[in-house]
C-alpha positions as CSV (number, residue, x, y, z in Angstrom):
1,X,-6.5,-14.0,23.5
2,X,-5.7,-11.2,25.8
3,X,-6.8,-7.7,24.5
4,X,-6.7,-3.9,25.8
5,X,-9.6,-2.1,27.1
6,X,-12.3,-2.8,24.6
7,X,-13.7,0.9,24.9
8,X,-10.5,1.8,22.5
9,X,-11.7,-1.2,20.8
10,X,-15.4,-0.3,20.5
11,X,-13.7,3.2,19.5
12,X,-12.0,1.9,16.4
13,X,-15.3,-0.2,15.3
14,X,-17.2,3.1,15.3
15,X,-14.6,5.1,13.7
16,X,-14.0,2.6,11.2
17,X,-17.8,1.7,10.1
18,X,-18.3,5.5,9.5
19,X,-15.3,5.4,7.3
20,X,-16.3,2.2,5.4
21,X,-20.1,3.9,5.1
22,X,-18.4,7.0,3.9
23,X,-15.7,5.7,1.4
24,X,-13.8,8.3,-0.9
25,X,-11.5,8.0,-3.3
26,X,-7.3,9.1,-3.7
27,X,-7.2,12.9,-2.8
28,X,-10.8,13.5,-3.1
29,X,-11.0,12.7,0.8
30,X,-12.6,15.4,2.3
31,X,-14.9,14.1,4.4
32,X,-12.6,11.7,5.8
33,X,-10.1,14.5,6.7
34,X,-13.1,16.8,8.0
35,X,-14.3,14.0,10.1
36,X,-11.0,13.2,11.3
37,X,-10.3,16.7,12.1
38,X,-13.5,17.0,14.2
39,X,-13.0,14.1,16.4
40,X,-9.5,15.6,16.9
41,X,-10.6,18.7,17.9
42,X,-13.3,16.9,20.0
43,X,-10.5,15.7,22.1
44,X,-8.1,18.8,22.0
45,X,-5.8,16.8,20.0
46,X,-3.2,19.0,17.9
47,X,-3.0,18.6,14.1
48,X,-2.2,20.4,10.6
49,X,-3.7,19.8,7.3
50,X,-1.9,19.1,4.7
51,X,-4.2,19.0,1.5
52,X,-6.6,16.2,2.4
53,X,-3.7,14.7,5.0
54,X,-3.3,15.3,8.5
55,X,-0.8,15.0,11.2
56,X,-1.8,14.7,14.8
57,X,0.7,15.2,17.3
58,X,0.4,13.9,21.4
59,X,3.0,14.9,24.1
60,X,6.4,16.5,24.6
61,X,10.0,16.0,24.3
62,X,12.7,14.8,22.3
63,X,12.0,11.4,21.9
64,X,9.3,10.6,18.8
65,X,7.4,8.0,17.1
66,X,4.8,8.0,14.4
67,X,2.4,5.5,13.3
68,X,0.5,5.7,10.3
69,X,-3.0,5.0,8.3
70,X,-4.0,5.5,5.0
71,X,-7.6,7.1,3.7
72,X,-8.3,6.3,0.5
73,X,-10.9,4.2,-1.0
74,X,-11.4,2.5,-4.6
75,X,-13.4,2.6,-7.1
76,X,-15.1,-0.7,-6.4
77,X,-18.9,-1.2,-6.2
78,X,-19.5,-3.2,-2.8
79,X,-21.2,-6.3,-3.2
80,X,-20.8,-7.3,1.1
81,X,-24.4,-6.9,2.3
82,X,-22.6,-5.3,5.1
83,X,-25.5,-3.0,7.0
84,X,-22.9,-0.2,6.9
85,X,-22.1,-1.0,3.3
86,X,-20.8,1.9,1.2
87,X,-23.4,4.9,0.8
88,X,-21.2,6.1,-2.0
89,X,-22.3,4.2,-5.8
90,X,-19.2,3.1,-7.4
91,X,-16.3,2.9,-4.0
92,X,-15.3,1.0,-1.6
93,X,-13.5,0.4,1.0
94,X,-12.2,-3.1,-0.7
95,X,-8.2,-2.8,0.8
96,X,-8.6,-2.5,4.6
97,X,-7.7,1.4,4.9
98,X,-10.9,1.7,6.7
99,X,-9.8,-0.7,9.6
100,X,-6.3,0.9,9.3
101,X,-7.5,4.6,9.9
102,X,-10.2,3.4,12.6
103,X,-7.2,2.1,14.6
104,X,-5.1,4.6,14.8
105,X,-7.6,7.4,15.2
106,X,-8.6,5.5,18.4
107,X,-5.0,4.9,19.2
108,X,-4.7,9.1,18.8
109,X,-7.7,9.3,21.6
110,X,-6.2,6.9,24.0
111,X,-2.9,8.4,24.1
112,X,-4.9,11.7,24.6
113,X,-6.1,10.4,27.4
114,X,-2.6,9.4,29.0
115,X,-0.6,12.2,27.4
116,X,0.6,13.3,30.9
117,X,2.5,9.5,30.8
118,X,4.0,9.5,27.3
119,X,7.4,9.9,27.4
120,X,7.9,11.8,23.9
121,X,6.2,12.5,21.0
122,X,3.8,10.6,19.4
123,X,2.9,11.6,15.4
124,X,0.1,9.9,13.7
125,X,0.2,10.2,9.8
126,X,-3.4,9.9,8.5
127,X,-2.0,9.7,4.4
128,X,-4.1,10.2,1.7
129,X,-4.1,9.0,-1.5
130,X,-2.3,5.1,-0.5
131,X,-3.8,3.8,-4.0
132,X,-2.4,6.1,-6.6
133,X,0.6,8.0,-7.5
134,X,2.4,9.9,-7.1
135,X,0.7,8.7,-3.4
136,X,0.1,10.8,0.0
137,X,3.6,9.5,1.6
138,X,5.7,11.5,-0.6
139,X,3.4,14.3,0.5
140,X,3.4,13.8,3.8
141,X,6.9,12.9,4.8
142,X,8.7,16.4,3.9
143,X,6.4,17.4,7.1
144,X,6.8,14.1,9.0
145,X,10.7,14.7,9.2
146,X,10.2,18.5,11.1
147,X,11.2,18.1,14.4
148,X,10.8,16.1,16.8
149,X,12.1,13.6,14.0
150,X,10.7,10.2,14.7
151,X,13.0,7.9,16.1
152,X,10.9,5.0,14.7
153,X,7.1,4.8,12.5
154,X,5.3,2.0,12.3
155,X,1.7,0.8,10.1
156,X,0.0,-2.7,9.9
157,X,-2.1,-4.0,6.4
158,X,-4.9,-6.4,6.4
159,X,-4.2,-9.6,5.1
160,X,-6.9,-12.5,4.1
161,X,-4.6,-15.0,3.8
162,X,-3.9,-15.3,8.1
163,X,-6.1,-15.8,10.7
164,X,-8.2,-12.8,12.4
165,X,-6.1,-11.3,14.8
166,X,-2.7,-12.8,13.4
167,X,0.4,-10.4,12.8
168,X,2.6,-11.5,10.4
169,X,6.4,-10.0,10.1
170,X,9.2,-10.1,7.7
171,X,12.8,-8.4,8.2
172,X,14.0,-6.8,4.8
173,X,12.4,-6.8,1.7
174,X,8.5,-7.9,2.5
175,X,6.6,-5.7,0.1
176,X,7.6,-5.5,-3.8
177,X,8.8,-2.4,-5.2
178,X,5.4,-1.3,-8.1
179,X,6.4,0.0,-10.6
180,X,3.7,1.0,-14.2
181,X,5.0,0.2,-17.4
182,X,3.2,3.0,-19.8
183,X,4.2,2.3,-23.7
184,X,3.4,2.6,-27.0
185,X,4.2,1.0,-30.4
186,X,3.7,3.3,-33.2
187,X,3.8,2.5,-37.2
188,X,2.3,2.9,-40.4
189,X,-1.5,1.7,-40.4
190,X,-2.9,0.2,-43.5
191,X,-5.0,-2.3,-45.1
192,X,-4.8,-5.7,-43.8
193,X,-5.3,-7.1,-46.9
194,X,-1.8,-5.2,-47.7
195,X,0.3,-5.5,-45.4
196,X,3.0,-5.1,-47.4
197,X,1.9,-0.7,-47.7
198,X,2.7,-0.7,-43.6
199,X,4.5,-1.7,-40.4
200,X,2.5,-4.1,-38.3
201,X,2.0,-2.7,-34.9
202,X,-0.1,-5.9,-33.3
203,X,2.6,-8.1,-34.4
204,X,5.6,-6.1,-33.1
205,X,3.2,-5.5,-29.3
206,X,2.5,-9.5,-29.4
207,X,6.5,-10.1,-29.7
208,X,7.2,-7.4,-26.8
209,X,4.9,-8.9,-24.7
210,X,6.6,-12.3,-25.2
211,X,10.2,-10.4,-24.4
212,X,8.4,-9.1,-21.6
213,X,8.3,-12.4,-20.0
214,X,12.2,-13.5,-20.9
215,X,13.0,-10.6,-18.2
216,X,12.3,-12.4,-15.2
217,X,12.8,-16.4,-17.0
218,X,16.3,-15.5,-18.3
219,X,17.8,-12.5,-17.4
220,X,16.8,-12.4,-13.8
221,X,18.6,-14.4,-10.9
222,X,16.0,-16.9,-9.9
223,X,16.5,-16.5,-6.3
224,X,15.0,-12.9,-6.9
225,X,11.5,-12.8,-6.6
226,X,10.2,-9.9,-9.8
227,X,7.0,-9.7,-11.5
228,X,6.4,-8.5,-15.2
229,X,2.7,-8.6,-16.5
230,X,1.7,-6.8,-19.7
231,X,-2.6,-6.0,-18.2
232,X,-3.6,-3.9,-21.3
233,X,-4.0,-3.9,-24.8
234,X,-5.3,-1.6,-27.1
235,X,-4.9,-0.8,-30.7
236,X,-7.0,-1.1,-33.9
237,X,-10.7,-0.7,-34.3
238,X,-11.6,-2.7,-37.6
239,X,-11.0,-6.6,-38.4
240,X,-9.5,-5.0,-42.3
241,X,-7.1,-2.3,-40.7
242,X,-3.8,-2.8,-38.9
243,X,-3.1,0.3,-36.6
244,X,-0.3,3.0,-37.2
245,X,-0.5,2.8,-33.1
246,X,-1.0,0.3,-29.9
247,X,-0.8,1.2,-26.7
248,X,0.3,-1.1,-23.1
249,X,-0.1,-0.6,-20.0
250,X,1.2,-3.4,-17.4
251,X,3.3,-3.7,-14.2
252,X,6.8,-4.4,-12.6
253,X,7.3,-5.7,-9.0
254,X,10.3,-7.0,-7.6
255,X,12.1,-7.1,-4.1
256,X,15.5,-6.1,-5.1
257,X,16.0,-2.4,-6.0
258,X,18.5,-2.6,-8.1
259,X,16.9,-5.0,-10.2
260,X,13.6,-3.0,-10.3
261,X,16.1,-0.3,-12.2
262,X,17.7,-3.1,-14.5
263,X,14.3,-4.6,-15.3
264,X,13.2,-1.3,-17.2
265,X,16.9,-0.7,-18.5
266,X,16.7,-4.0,-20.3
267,X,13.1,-2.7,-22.1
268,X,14.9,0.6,-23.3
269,X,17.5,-1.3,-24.6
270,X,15.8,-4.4,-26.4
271,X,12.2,-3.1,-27.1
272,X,13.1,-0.3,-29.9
273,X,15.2,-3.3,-31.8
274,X,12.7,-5.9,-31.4
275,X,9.9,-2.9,-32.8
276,X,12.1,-1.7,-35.8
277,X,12.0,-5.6,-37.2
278,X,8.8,-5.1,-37.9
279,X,8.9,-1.5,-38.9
280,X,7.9,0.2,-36.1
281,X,8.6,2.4,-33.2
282,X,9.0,1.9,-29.1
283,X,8.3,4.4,-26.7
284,X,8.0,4.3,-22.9
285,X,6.5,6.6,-20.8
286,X,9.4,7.1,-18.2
287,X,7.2,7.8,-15.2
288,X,9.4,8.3,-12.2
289,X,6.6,8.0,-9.0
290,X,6.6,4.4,-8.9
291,X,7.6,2.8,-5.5
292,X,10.6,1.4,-4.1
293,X,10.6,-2.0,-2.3
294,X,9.7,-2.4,1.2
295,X,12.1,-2.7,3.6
296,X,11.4,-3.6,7.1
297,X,14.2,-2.3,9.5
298,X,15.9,-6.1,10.2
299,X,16.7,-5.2,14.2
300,X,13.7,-3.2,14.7
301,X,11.6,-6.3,13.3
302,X,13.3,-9.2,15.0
303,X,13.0,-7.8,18.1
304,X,9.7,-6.6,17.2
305,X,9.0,-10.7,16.4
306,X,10.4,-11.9,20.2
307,X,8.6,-8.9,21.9
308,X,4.8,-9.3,19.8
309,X,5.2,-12.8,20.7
310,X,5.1,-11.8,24.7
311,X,2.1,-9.4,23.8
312,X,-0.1,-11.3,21.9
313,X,0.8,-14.8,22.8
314,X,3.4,-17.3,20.7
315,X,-0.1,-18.3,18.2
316,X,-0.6,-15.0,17.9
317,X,2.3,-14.1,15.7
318,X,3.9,-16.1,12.8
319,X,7.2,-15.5,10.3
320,X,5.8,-14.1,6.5
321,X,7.1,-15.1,3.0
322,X,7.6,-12.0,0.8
323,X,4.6,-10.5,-0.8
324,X,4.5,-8.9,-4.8
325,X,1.8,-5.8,-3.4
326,X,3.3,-2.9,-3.1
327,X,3.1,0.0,-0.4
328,X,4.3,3.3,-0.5
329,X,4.8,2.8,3.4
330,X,8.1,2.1,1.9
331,X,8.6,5.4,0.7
332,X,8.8,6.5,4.9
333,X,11.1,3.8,5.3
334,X,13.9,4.9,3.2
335,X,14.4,7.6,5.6
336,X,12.7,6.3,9.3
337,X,13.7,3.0,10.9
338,X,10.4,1.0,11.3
339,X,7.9,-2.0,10.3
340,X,5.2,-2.9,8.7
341,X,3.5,-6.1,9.7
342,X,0.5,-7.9,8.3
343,X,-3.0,-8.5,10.4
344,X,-5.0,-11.4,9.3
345,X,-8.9,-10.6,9.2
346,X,-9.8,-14.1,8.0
347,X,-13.4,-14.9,10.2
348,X,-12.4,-18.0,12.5
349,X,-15.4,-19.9,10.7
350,X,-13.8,-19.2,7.2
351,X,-11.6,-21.6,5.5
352,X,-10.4,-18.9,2.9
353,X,-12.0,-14.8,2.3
354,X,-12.4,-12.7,-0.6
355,X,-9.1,-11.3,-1.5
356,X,-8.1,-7.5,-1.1
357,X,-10.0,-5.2,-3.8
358,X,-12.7,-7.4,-4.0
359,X,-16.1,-6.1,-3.7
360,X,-16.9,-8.7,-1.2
361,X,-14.1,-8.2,0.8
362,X,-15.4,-8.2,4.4
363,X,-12.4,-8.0,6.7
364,X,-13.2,-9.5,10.6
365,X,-13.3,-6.4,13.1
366,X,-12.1,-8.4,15.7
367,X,-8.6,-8.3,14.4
368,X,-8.9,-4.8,15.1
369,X,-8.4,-5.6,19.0
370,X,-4.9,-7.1,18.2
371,X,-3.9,-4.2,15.7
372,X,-4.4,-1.8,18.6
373,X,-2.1,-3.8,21.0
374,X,0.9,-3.5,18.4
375,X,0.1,0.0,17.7
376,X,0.0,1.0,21.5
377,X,2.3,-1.7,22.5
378,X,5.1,-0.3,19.5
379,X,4.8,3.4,21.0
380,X,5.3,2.4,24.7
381,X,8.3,0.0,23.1
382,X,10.6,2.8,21.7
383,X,9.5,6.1,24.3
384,X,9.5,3.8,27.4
385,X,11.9,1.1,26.7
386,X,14.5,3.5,24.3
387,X,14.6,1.2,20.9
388,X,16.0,2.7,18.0
C-alpha cells in the first residue's frame, strides 16, 4: 500500500495514544477539548468552543468542507494490556473515537501547514458527546451551517469486521436509525398467592415483549432491515408479591425512516389494549432525541467508491451491506451532502478482533495511514476538483 507522509501519520499515533490514555466520558471532555485547543493554538490554527466542542477552521474563500471526529469515551474498564492503556478506572476508549479524533487533528496540522494551497475553507468538527443523547451533532451543527456553509463533510468509523486499512462504503441508508424505547406497565400490586385482589404487571410486560417481536415478523416489509430488542427488565422485589409497576427499557433500529416512525405508532396503538387485558396500564416515554437513519449522499459516494479505489488501490476498498449501529453523523447529513465510510482495524495476523465496546478492543494503528488519505484526499476532491 501506498501511504502519505508518515510524519502526519506518526502525528495521529501520538495524538491518538494521549487520547486513548486520557479517555473521558459524553460532555465531561475537558481535557480532550483543552488538549485539542492547545495543539491548535500551537500551530495558530483558528477555533471556537462550543461547550466541550470545537470548530477549527483553515483557509479562505467561498468554497467549504468539513470533516468531523467525535471525543467521547465509555464507561468500559479496559482489559487491552495496551502500554498506553486507559489511566482513567472505569473508561475507555472501546468505539474507535480515539483513532477518529487522532486523525483529523493531524489532518487540521497538515493543512496548516499548506493553508497558502487550499482552495477554500476547510472546517473540522471535533463533536462531543457521539455516545449519548441528545448527542454533540445537534450541538454543533447550528454553528457548522454559519458561513462559509460546507459544500460537503465527511467522517470515517472503525470497523472489526474489514481488514486494517480497508474503507468500506455504502450509498443510502448504511447506518440504522436508534431509537430508545423507555416504558412502563403500571397496576395494582398484591399477593401472589391472590392474584385475584390485583392486575398482574409481569404477565402483561412478558406479552408486550412478545408483541414486541410481531413488529418487525409481521407488520414490517421483509425487505426492510428494523431491529426491536426489549434489553431491560425490572419490576418486583419478593418471590410472594406481584408489582403495581415494571419498567422496560430496549431499542429500535431500522433503515427506513418512515418506518422508524410507524414502528413506535404501532406500540402506542396496540400496547395500552394488550396491558388493559390484564388490568393494567401502558405508558411510553416519548423521548424525541433519538437518531435518524444514515444516509450517505448516493452521487457523492459512488464517485467517492471509483475515485478511493485510484487512491488507495482496487484491494484497498470494497462495497458494505447495511449495518443496525447507529450514528448521529446522520444528524449532519440531513442538511450537508457527504459520507461516512467504514475503516477496518482488523491486525493482518488476526482472523477475527474484539468487537466495538469491548474492553479488549484494540483497533490496528496502521489503518490510521489509510484514514488520513481519504480525509486529505476528500478535501483536495471537492475544493480542487469542484464536487458537490
Amino acid at each position: 500500500m501506498i501511504f502519505m507522509d508518515l510524519s502526519v501519520y506518526e502525528l495521529a499515533v501520538e495524538f491518538r495514544r494521549h487520547f486513548h490514555r486520557y479517555p473521558e466520558v459524553s460532555m465531561q471532555e475537558t481535557g480532550t477539548r483543552d488538549y485539542i485547543c492547545g495543539v491548535l493554538k500551537r500551530y495558530g490554527i483558528a477555533y471556537q468552543v462550543f461547550g466541550t466542542g470545537i470548530i477549527a477552521r483553515i483557509g479562505q474563500g467561498e468554497r467549504c468542507v468539513a470533516i468531523r471526529g467525535e471525543m467521547d469515551a465509555l464507561k468500559v474498564t479496559e482489559e487491552t494490556g495496551l502500554s498506553y492503556a486507559s489511566a482513567h478506572k472505569g473508561v475507555m476508549h472501546a468505539c474507535g473515537h480515539d483513532m477518529h479524533l487522532g486523525m483529523v487533528l493531524a489532518v487540521a496540522v497538515a493543512l496548516k501547514e499548506q493553508e497558502m494551497h487550499l482552495k477554500g475553507v476547510v472546517k473540522v468538527v471535533f463533536q462531543p458527546s457521539e455516545e449519548k443523547r441528545p448527542g454533540g451533532a445537534r450541538l454543533l451543527l447550528p454553528e457548522l451551517l454559519k458561513a462559509p456553509r460546507p459544500q460537503a463533510i465527511f467522517a470515517q468509523h472503525v470497523y472489526p469486521g474489514l481488514k486494517s486499512g480497508v474503507v468500506g462504503l455504502r450509498p443510502g441508508a448504511f447506518f440504522a436509525s436508534s431509537d430508545n424505547v423507555i416504558c412502563s406497565v403500571k397496576g395494582k400490586g398484591t399477593h401472589a398467592a391472590m392474584p385475584q385482589n390485583g392486575s398482574d404487571t409481569i404477565l402483561a410486560t412478558a406479552c408486550l415483549i412478545q408483541f414486541y417481536q410481531t413488529l418487525v415478523t409481521k407488520f414490517r416489509n421483509p425487505l426492510t432491515p428494523a431491529v426491536v430488542s426489549v434489553t431491560s427488565v425490572h419490576g418486583g422485589t419478593a418471590n410472594n408479591v406481584i408489582p403495581d409497576r415494571v419498567e422496560m427499557l430496549g431499542t429500535v433500529r431500522t433503515h427506513d425512516n418512515v418506518l422508524r416512525d410507524r414502528i413506535f405508532e404501532w406500540m402506542d396503538e396496540k400496547s395500552e389494549a394488550i396491558c388493559s387485558l390484564y388490568g393494567c396500564h401502558y405508558c411510553r416515554n416519548k423521548a424525541t432525541d433519538g437518531l435518524p437513519v444514515l444516509m450517505n449522499d448516493r452521487k457523492l459516494t459512488e464517485e467517492l467508491r471509483s475515485s478511493s479505489a485510484e487512491w488507495l488501490g482496487a484491494e484497498q476498498v470494497v462495497d458494505m451491506e447495511p449495518l443496525m449501529l447507529g450514528e448521529d453523523f446522520a444528524i449532519y447529513l440531513q442538511e450537508i451532502p457527504g459520507v461516512m465510510w467504514v475503516l477496518g482495524v482488523c491486525p493482518p495476523e488476526q482472523e477475527i478482533m474484539p468487537p466495538l465496546h469491548s474492553p479488549k478492543f484494540a483497533p490496528d494503528e496502521r489503518a490510521m495511514e489509510n484514514g488520513i488519505r481519504m480525509l486529505r484526499k476528500c478535501i483536495d476532491w471537492v475544493l480542487d476538483d469542484g464536487m458537490c
